[in-house]
Every structure is written in structure tokens, then in C-alpha cells.
ZAMARGU-4260 file (C-alpha; in steps of 0.2 Angstrom, whole numbers, plus 5000, padded with zeros to 4 digits):
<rodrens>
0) 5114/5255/5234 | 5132/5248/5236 | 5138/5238/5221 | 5140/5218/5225 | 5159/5222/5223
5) 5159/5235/5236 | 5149/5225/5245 | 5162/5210/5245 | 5175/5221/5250 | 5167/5227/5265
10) 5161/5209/5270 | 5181/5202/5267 | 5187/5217/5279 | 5174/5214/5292 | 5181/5195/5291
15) 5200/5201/5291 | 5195/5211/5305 | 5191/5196/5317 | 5203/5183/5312 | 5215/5196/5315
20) 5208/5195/5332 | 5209/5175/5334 | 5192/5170/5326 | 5195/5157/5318 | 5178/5154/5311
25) 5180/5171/5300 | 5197/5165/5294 | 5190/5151/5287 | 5175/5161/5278 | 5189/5175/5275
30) 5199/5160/5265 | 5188/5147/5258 | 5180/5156/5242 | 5201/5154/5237 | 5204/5137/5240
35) 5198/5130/5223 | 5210/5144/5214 | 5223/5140/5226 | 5225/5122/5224 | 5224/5123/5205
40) 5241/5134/5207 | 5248/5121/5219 | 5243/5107/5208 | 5251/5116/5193 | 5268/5121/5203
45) 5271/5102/5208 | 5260/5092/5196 | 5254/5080/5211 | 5236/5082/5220 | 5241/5076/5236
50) 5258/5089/5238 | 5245/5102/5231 | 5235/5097/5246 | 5251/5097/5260 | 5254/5114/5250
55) 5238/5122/5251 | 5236/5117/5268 | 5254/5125/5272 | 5248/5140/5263 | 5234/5143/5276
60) 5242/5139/5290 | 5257/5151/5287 | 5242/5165/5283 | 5234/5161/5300 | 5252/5164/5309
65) 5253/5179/5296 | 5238/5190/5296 | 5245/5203/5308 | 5260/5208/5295 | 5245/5208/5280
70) 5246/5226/5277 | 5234/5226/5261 | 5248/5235/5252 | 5241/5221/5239 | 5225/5210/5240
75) 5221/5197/5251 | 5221/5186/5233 | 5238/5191/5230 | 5244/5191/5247 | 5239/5171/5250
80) 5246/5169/5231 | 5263/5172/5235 | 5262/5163/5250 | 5256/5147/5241 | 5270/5148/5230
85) 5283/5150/5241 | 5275/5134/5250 | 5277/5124/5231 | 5294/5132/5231 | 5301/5124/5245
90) 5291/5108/5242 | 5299/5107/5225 | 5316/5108/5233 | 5312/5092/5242 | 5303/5081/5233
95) 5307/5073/5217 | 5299/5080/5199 | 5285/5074/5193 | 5284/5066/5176 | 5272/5057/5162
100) 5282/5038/5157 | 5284/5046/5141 | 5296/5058/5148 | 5304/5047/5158 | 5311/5036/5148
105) 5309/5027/5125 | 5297/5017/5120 | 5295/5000/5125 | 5293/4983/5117 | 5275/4977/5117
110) 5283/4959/5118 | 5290/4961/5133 | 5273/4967/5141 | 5270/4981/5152 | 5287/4979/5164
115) 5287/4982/5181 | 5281/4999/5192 | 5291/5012/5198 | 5287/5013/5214 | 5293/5029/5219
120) 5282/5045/5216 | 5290/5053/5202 | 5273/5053/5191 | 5262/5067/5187 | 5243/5066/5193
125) 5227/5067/5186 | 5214/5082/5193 | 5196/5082/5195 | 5196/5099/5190 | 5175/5099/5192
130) 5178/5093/5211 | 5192/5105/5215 | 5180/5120/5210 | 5190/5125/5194 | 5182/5139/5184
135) 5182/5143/5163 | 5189/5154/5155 | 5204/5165/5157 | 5211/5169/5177 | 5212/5190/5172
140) 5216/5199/5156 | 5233/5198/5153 | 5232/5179/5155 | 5238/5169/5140 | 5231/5151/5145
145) 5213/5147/5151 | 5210/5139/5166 | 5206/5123/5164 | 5219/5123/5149 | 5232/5124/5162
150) 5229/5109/5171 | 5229/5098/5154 | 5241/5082/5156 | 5253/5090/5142 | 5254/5108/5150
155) 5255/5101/5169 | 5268/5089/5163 | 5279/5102/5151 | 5279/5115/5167 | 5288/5101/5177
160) 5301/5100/5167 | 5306/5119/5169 | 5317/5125/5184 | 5306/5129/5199 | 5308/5148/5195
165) 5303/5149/5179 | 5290/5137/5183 | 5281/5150/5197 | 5284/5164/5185 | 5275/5158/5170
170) 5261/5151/5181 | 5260/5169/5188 | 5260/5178/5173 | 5254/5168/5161 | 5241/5158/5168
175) 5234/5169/5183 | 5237/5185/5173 | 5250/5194/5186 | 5260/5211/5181 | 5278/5207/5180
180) 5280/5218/5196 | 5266/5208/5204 | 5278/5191/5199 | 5293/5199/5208 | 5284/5204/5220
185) 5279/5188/5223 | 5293/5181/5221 | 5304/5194/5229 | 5314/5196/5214 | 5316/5211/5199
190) 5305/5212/5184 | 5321/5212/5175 | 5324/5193/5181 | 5304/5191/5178 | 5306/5192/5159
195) 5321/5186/5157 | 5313/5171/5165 | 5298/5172/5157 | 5306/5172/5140 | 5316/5158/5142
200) 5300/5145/5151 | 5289/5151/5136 | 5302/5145/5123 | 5303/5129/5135 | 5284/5123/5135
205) 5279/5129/5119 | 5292/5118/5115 | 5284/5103/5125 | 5263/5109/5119 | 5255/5102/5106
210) 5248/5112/5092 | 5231/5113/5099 | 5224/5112/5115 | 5211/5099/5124 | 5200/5114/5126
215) 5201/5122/5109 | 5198/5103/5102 | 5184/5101/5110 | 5178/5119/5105 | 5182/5112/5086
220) 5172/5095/5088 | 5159/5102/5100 | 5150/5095/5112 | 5143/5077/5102 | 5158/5075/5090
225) 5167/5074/5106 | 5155/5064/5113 | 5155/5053/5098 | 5173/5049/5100 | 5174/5045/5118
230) 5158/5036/5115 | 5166/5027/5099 | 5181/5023/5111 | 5172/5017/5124 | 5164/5002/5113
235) 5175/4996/5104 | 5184/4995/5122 | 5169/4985/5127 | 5169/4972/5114 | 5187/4969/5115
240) 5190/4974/5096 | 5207/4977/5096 | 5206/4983/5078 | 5193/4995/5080 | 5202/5004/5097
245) 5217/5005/5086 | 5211/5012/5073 | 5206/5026/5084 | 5223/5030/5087 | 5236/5043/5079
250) 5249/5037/5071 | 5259/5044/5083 | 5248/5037/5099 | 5256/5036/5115 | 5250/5023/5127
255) 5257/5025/5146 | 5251/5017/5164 | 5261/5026/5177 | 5264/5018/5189 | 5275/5007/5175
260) 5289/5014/5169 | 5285/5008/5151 | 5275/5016/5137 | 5272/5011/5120 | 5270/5022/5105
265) 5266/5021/5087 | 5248/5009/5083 | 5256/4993/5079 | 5265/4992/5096 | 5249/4997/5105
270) 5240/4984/5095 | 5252/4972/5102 | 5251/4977/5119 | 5232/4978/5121 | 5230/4958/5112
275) 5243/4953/5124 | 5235/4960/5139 | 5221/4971/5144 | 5210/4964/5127 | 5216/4948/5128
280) 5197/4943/5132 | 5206/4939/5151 | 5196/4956/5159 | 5180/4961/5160 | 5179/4982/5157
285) 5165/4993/5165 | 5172/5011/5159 | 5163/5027/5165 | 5165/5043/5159 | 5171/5056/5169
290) 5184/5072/5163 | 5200/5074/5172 | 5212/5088/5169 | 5201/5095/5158 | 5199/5082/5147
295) 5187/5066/5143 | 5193/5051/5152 | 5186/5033/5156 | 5188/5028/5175 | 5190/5009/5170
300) 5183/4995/5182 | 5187/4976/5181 | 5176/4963/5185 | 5184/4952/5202 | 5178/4936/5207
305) 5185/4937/5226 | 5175/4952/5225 | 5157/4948/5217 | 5160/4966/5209 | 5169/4976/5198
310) 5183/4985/5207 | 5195/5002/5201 | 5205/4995/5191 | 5213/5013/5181 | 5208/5030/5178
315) 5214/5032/5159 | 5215/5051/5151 | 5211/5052/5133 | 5219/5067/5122 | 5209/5071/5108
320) 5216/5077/5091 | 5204/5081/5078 | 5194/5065/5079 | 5206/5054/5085 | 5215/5048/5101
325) 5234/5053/5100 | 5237/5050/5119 | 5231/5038/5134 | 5238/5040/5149 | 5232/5027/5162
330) 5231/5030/5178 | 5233/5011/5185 | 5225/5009/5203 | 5226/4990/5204 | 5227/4972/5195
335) 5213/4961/5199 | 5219/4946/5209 | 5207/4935/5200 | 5215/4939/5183 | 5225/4924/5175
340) 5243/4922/5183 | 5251/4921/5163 | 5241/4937/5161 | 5245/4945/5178 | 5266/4939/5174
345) 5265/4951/5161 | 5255/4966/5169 | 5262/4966/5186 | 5249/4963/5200 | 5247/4983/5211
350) 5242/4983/5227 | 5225/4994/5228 | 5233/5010/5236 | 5220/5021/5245 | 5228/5039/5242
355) 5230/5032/5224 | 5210/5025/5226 | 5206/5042/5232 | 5215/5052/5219 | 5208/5042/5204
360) 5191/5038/5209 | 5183/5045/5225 | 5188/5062/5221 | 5178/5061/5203 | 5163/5055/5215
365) 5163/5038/5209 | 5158/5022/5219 | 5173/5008/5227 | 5163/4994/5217 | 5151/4992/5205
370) 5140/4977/5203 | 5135/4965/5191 | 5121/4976/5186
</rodrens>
């Protein structure tokens, strides 16, 4: 009896086989049991869902074109790999980096509120890593990150901040596990410049990581004391207990909301900025749990009289380190227009943005509105 690998093999050269010929259908079945993999690498190179997406779809469409010069010299996987990073490649060179607001620019004062939105795209996305089919565990042996590890905030942020090269070659090696003569390969380059470049983005985002990852924390706390934080989080949120979310917090806590420009770190000036604003008892929250990038996070609805419902308001990332909260990165969707205009002055009004709308909520499976019940 064949094995189900050699079974596989023969069912993905059957396949080749026929798209090669022009049917499309096969190309699809030929492709799609990648597509999860491959947008994970394409979120990873440009740190934004939606250019993963023009660069997955690039991907496949130069592979279509490309089938007739495959020569399965490598695999299919490797083969539609170096195609996709190729595609993030030359959307790096032409679109702007992606960053978190603490990256971008100090601290803010809490007394001057939240500031105004950048409104170009230079921010860093959250990923539903459950949606996009991303696995657990480790990509292949010689990989030195876990999957999901490498789509956490601090490691998809840190990996935008290194040159595009050394970028694709620590993705390549490091997180999917390729030889150094698979990376030049890849990258039509030498090994020599593979290491050399490997070397230097190790130094750069072990530099940027923190001690511990998101995975290995939530490995530490298991399954309930994580759950007990969130869930800890979550109501003090809910009663508006400024006191209690902040004491929460690090020392060190980071609290940002791309779109705004403006973070505020350390608990006294988050303090300040949560009485002044989002629990100044001018909202009402209805947070529900969900896990982006690999990590707990609250997509955060506010109640909206013009709508009779609570609407996305933010989709907020929680870092975790040891029982505590040392990062909140809040995706902000909107301001409700039924919010108080002295409020509203200091957190400036955003207009609901449905690529924004689909990112941060639809793609987690949650609803448009919730209502009063």
C-alpha cells in the first residue's frame, strides 16, 4: 500500500500535470493547500494584511504564467516561496515601512490627549492567524522561531525595521527553516551573502524582541492564568476602574492606537490618558475576546446612539508578561459620533474605514454591530 506521502506526491503531479495544460481548476487544488503558509510569509515580509494579500495574489498569478519553466529541480513549496518573496520584495521597494507608534516617534503627553491620525499607511497590522489557517509549531527543523511566534506584534514589527534583504533571509532561514543554499537560491544570491546577512538581522531583532515570547508566556501561565489575566483585564475595563486597569500594567507599559501617531508609556501617563478619555465614563465598552497575532486581544465595541447598537470601535492587542500587561496596541477603527464633542476634541473623530473594518473585525468572524443585549 502506498504511504499517504507518496500518495500526495502522486496527486500534486497529476495536478501539475493538468495546469500545465491550461486547467485552471487543478491549479487552484495544486495551490491552495499553500495559501495559509504563504500569506503568513507575505504578512511577515511587509507587516500589512492587505499588501500580503496584493502579494499573495501576485504570487499565484506569476506561478500560473510560470508553470512551464517549473522544472521540480526544487519543490512546488520552494518554487512558489521564492516567487512570493520576490513579489514582497518589489512591494517593499514601493511602498512605505510599516511601523508600531512606538517606533515611530517618544512618548506623548497624556495631557495633550491622543493627538491627531496619521493618515498615511505606515502602520503594522494585526493578523487573524486562526483565519488565515496558520499552523503551531516550528515551519521545519532547522527553524529557530515557531509559527505563530513569528507573526507576534514585537517580531512582525522588529522584522520591519531590517533592510528588505536581510528581512527575506531571516524569514527563510529562521522561520520557515531553509538551508542557506535554499535562501540563495531563493534569493539568487551566495550563501556567503546568506550568513553574512543572516548574522547581522539576528543581532538586529534579537535586539528589538523581548526577553520572552507571547507563546512561551502563555506556555508559563497556561491556559486559565492567561485567561485569568485577559479576563481580569477585561473587567476592570468594564467598570471603568481606572485604578484597577492600571494596576495591571508594567511599569514599563506601552499604550498605542495606530492610527494616531501618539503613544504613551509608563502607568502614570496611561492613567492619565484612559480618565481623560476612553474611561472618562463618556463610552460604553462591549469587549470580546478573540487572539490576533498570536496573542490575546479584545475587539472593543462602543455603544452608538445614531445606531441603536454598539459599533467596532478598536481591535486592542494585549502583550502578556508574567501576569501583567506590558503592551496594548489598539487598533482604532472608528470614534462614535454620538460621543461627547469635549471628548471627541481630544480623541479625534475616524471615519469607519471598511478595509480597516475588515481587517480588525470581519476577518476574526465578528459581527458589524452588536445590540443592546
Amino acid at each position: 500500500m502506498a504511504s499517504a506521502s507518496t500518495s500526495s506526491d502522486t496527486r500534486e503531479r497529476e495536478l501539475l500535470a493538468a495546469a500545465r495544460e491550461g486547467d485552471e481548476g487543478a491549479y487552484r487544488r495544486l495551490v491552495d493547500p499553500y495559501r495559509g503558509e504563504l500569506h503568513a510569509h507575505c504578512y511577515r515580509m511587509l507587516g500589512s494584511v492587505h499588501d500580503a494579500e496584493d502579494a499573495l495574489q501576485e504570487t499565484l498569478l506569476r506561478a500560473w504564467r510560470g508553470l512551464s519553466g517549473f522544472e521540480g529541480r526544487s519543490s512546488l513549496r520552494s518554487w512558489l516561496y521564492r516567487i512570493a518573496t520576490n513579489a514582497s520584495l518589489t512591494m517593499i521597494d514601493k511602498r512605505p515601512k510599516r511601523v508600531l507608534p512606538i517606533d515611530y516617534g517618544p512618548a506623548a503627553d497624556p495631557h495633550d490627549g491622543p493627538g491627531e491620525p496619521l493618515m498615511e499607511s505606515v502602520w503594522v497590522e494585526p493578523y487573524a492567524d486562526e483565519h488565515f489557517g496558520l499552523e503551531d509549531g516550528l515551519a521545519g527543523p532547522e527553524a529557530r522561531y515557531e509559527q505563530r511566534e513569528a507573526v507576534e506584534l514585537a517580531f512582525v514589527a522588529a522584522l520591519q525595521n531590517l533592510p528588505a534583504n536581510q528581512r527575506a533571509v531571516l524569514i527563510l532561514r529562521e522561520v520557515l527553516g531553509f538551508s542557506a543554499k535554499e535562501a540563495a537560491e531563493t534569493l539568487d544570491t551566495t550563501t556567503a551573502s546568506v550568513n553574512s546577512a543572516l548574522q547581522r538581522a539576528r543581532a538586529a531583532v534579537d535586539d528589538r524582541l523581548p526577553e520572552q515570547t507571547q507563546q512561551a508566556t502563555a506556555r508559563a501561565l497556561g491556559e486559565d492564568g492567561l485567561q485569568e489575566v485577559v479576563d481580569n483585564y477585561v473587567d476592570a475595563w468594564q467598570r471603568g476602574d481606572v485604578q484597577a486597569v492600571v494596576e495591571m500594567l508594567t511599569e514599563d507599559a506601552a499604550f498605542s492606537m495606530p492610527p494616531l501617531r501618539t503613544w504613551f508609556g509608563g502607568r502614570e501617563e496611561i492613567a492619565i490618558f484612559l480618565a481623560g478619555s476612553p474611561l472618562s465614563g463618556m463610552w460604553r465598552w462591549r469587549p470580546v475576546q478573540v487572539r490576533a497575532n498570536g496573542q490575546p486581544a479584545l475587539a472593543f465595541y462602543s455603544w452608538d446612539d445614531a445606531e441603536g447598537a454598539y459599533t467596532p470601535f478598536a481591535l486592542n492587542v494585549l502583550t502578556v508578561r508574567g501576569r501583567q500587561i506590558s503592551d496594548v496596541t489598539a487598533f482604532i477603527i472608528r470614534t462614535p459620533e454620538s460621543a461627547d464633542r469635549e471628548v471627541i476634541a481630544r480623541m479625534p473623530e475616524q471615519p469607519t474605514d471598511p478595509d480597516q473594518l475588515e481587517i480588525a473585525f470581519r476577518a476574526f468572524g465578528l459581527p458589524d454591530k452588536l445590540d443592546e443585549e
